[in-house]
N, C-alpha and C positions, 0 to 999 in steps of 0.2 A: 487254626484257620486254614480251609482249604480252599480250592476254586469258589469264587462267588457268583452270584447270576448263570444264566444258560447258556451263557456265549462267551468265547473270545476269538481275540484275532493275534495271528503269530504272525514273526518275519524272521524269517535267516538270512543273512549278509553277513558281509566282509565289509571292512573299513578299509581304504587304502592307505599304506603302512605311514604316510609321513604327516597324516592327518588324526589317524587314531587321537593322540593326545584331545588335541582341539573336540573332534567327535566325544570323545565321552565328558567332557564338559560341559558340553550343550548338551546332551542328548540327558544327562544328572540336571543339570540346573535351570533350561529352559524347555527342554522335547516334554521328558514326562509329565512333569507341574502342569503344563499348558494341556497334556491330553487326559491327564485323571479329573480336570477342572471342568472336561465336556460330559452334559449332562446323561445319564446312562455309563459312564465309566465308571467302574468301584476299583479298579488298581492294578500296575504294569508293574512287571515284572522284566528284567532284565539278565539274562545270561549269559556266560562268553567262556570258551575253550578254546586257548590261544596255540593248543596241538593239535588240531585239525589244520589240515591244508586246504580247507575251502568250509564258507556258511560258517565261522569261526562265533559267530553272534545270534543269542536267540534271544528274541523277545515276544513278550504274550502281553495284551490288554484284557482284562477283565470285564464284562457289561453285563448289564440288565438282561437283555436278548441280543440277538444277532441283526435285526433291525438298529440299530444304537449306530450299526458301522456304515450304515447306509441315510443317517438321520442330516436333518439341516444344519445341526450345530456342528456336528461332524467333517462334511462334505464342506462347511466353512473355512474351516480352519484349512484342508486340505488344499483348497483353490486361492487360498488368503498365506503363504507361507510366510514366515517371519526372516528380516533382513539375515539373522545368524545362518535360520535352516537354509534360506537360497544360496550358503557362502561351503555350508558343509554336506548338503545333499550329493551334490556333483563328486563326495568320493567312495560313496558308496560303490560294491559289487557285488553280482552273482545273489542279488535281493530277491527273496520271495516273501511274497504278502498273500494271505489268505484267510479270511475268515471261519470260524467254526461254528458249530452249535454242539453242545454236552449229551452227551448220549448217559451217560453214568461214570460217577466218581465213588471211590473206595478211600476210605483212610480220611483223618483230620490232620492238621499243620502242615506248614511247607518245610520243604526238605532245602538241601544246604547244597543239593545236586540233582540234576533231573535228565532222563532221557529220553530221547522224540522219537519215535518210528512213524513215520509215513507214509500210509500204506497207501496201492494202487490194487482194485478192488475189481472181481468179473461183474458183468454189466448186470446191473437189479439185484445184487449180492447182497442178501438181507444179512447184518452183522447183528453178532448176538453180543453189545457193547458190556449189559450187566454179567454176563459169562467171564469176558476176557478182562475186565477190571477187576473181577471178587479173584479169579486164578492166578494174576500179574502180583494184588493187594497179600495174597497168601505167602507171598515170597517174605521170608522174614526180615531180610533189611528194607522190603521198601514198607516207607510211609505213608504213600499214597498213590493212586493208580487212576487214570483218568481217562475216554475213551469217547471220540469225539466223530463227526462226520466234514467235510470239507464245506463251504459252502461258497463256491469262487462266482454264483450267479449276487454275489454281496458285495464282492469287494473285485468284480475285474473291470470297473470303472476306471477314466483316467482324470488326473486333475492335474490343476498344478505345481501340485508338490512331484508327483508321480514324474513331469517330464524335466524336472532337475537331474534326476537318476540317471544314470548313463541307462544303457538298450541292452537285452542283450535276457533273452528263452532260458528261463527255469521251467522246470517241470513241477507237477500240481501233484497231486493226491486226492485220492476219495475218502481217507480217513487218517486220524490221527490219534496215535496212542502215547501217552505221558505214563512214566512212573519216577517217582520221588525219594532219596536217602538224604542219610544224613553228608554224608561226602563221595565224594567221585573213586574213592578205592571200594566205598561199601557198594556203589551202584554197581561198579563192574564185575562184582563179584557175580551177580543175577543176571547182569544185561545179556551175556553168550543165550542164557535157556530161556531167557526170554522171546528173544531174535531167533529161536528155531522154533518156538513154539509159535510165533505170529505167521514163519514162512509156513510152517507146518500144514496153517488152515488152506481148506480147499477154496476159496473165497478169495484169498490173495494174492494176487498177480508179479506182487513187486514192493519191496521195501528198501526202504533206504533208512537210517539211524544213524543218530549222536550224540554224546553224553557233554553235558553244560553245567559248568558250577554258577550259583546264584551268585551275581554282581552287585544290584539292588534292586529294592522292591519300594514302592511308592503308592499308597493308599490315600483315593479318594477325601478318607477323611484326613488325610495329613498338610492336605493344601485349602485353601476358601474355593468352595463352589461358585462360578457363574450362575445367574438365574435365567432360567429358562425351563 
């Protein structure tokens, strides 16, 4: 099983160090349940590389399309936050939220490691996504290879989950590239030629990258849907 639907939405942050615990308690047993339960999610995935010195957490939701992140049930929950979220929001850092839409994916199953390049794009820079995912996918540790566009006219709304977060300027990207192993030794054996091959193109302004072991993954089907 690989990416489902034509969209997701990622975030990198930081947990502040004396809440971590508490955070991934909620974010396992109340965050994800309550967000694969809205209708249009099929499943979040959760990452974290606690040797990075910043964005040490990634996480991806799965949907139908990229409308899903901008829907009523959605935009609900956002503005409606739960007594736990309003108590663990505030320790959040250096948060980025952004929605995607799937440009093209390579390869079946998820990997046990994944890494993110987010790229910064010359302006109308047509990206040739089914190129750079079948070239990333040829690489023989990875499993899958995923190649996406930014979409922040989605998700750069505010609500009131959003003003729990402390403040505080991440930068965005016009595109986003994934590729998938089975662990963080086999991913970095590829990530170097990967990371010169994305700078390489003429199209690309600016990257930034980092490689994430899968924490857990939580599928729609594994929780009772809300109707709607």
């Amino acid at each position: 099983m690989t990416l489902q639907g034509s969209a997701f939405i990622t975030m990198w942050h930081d947990v502040d160090a004396s809440a971590e615990e508490e955070w991934h308690a909620w974010h396992t047993h109340e965050h994800m349940p309550e967000r694969v339960r809205i209708p249009g999610f099929l499943a979040g995935r959760r990452y974290w590389n606690h040797h990075l010195n910043r964005q040490r957490c990634f996480t991806l939701y799965e949907a139908d399309t990229a409308e899903v992140f901008r829907s009523t049930p959605y935009l609900e929950r956002l503005n409606h936050p739960t007594p736990w979220t309003v108590k663990v929001a505030p320790n959040f850092r250096h948060f980025l939220r952004v929605a995607c839409e799937l440009l093209a994916s390579e390869g079946p199953g998820i990997g046990g490691a994944i890494a993110t390049w987010r790229l910064t794009l010359r302006p109308d820079a047509a990206l040739d996504a089914t190129a750079i995912a079948a070239a990333i996918r040829a690489h023989r540790p990875v499993i899958a290879a995923h190649v996406a566009r930014a979409r922040p006219d989605i998700t750069g709304y505010r609500t009131a989950e959003s003003e729990l977060r402390p403040a505080g300027e991440e930068l965005g990207f016009d595109a986003l590239v994934l590729a998938e192993a089975v662990d963080q030794k086999t991913l970095a054996a590829v990530v170097p030629t990967i990371t010169a091959a994305l700078r390489a193109l003429p199209l690309v302004t600016g990257l930034t990258t980092a490689n994430y072991d899968l924490n857990f993954r939580l599928g729609a089907d594994d929780v009772a849907k809300e109707p709607g």
